[in-house]
N, C-alpha and C positions, 0 to 999 in steps of 0.2 A: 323445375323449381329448386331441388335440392343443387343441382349445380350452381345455379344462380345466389343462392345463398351460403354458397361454402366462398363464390368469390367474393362475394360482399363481405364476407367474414374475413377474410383475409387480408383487404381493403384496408377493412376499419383496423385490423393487426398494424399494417404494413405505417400509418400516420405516427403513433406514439414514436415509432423510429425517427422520421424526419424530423421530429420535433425537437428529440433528442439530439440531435444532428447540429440544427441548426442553432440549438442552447448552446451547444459545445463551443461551438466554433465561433458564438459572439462571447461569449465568457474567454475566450483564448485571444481573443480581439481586447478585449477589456485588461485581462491582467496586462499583455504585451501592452498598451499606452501607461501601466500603471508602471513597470518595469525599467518603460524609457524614461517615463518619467523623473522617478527614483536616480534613476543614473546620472540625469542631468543634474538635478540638484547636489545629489551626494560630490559630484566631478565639481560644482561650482562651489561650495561649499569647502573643501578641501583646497581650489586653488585659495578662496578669502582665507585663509587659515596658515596657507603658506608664505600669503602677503604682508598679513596682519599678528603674527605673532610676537614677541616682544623682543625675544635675543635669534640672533642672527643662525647662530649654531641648530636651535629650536626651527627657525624658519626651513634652513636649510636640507632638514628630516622632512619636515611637512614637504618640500619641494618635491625629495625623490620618494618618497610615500605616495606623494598625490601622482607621479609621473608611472608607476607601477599599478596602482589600484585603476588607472583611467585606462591605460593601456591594455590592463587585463577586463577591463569592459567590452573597450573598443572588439577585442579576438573573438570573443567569448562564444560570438554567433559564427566566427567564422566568415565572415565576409568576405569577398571578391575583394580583389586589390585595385581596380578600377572603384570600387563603392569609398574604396579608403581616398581613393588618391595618390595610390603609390604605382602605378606601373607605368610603363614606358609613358614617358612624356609625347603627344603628339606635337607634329614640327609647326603648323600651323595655329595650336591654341598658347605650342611655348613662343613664339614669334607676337603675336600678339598680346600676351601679356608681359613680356618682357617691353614690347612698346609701349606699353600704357602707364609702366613703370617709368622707362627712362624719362617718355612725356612728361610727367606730372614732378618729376624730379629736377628735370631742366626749367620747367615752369617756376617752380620752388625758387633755385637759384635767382632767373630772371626779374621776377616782380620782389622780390630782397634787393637789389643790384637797382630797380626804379623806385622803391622807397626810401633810398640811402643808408639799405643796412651794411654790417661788414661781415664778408665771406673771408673765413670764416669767423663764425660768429665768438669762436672757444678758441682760441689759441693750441690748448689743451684737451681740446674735449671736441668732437671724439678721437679717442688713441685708433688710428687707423690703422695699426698694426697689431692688433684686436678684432681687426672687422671679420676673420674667419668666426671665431668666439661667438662673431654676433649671428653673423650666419647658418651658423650651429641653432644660434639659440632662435631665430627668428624659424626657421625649419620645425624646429619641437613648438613653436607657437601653432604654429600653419595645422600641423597634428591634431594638436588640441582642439584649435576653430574648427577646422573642416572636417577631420575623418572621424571624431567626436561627435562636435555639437551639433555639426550642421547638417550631418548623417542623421541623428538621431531627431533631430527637428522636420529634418523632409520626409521622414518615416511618420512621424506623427498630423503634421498640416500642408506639405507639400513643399516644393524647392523654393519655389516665391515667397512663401511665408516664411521658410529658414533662414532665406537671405536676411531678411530683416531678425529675427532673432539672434540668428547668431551673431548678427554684425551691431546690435544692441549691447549683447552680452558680453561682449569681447569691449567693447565701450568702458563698459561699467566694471572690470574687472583695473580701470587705470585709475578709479578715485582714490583719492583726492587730487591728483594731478591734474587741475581740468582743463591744461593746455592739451595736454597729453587725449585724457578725455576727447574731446572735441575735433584733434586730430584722428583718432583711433574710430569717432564714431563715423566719420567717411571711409577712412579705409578699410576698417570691416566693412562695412556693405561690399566697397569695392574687391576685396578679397574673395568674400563670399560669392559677390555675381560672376567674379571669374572663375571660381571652383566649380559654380553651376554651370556653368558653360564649357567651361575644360576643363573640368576633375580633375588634377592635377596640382598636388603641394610643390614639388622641386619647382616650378619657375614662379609661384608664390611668394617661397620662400626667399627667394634673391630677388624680389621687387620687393620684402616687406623690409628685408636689411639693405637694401636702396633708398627706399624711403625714410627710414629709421635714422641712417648716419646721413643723408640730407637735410634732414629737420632739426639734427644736432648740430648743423654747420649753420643753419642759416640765424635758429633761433636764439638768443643770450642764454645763457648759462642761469643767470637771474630768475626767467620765465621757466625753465626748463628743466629749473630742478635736477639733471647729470640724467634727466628722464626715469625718476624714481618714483616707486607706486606704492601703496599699501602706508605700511606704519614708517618706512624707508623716508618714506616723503616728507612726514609730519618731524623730522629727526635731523 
């Protein structure tokens, strides 16, 4: 009997542990969504801040401030470059989206060409000898959506769910322009379901400045605003 009650005693020791355990570890589950959280916002908040500030000079600090602060988010945990989107491009997900690109591009043009618009639609606009600039800058977009928000969104409600967040969010980052808007709310999705599928920013990013200097060819200069967002737009 004294055996039997030294391990029942032990037993009853041995639970307060587990318990402890299992506290731990949904409290570490709980700050982490509060953490991503936090980051989403603070990263969304900072680009509204760099779109929306008054003088240009001003803007332009919020720009590389917020492209610093997001990026040292982004590291922070240390991530796989596969989780970012930065490694080797595979030949069949870049093949594919590089098709789904030029498609929807060539579509663009064609249904312009049967409603009797004029290609191009700017004379002026876009400077195609610029378009490295854009591709630059449509690359550090891709960053942002994908190895960002859309990471930190699938970490919190899963890839399906992020698709549509980030490709909401990335939307709502082009008000007032709601030409712009409306185009940006299909091709986020579409950006984001190709990242889910092929993780992969480089052939993103040369479909998004495909698409980008396509929409400024087909669409008037009138509607399109030179494809300006924020306080830009309203100015």
């Amino acid at each position: 009997m004294s055996i039997e009650s030294k391990s029942f005693a032990a037993a009853e020791q041995a639970l307060p542990r587990l318990e402890i355990r299992v506290r731990s570890a949904t409290e570490a589950a709980t700050w982490r969504i509060r953490i991503l959280w936090f980051q989403v916002i603070l990263a969304f908040l900072l680009v509204e801040c760099a779109l929306w500030a008054a003088r240009l000079s001003v803007r332009s600090r919020w720009a590389v401030g917020t492209g610093l602060i997001v990026l040292l988010m982004a590291m922070i945990d240390q991530p796989s470059l596969r989780k970012l989107g930065l490694g080797w491009p595979g030949a069949r997900g870049t093949v594919a989206t590089l098709a789904v690109g030029v498609g929807i591009a060539a579509l663009m043009i064609v249904l312009t060409g049967i409603v009797g618009g004029q290609i191009p639609a700017n004379p002026r606009f876009p400077n195609w000898q610029m378009a490295w600039k854009y591709l630059i800058w449509a690359l550090l977009q891709q960053f942002l959506l994908q190895s960002f928000f859309f990471s930190r969104f699938e970490e919190l409600y899963g890839s399906d769910r992020a698709v549509w967040l980030s490709g909401t969010l990335f939307a709502l980052v082009h008000v007032p322009n709601m030409i712009l808007t409306s185009c940006t709310l299909f091709s986020g999705l579409l950006f984001c379901e190709l990242f889910r599928r092929h993780r992969n920013i480089y052939p993103l990013g040369i479909i998004h400045a495909l698409l980008g200097l396509t929409l400024s060819s087909v669409v008037p200069e009138s509607l399109l605003q030179h494809m300006r967002v924020g306080i830009g737009f309203l100015r």
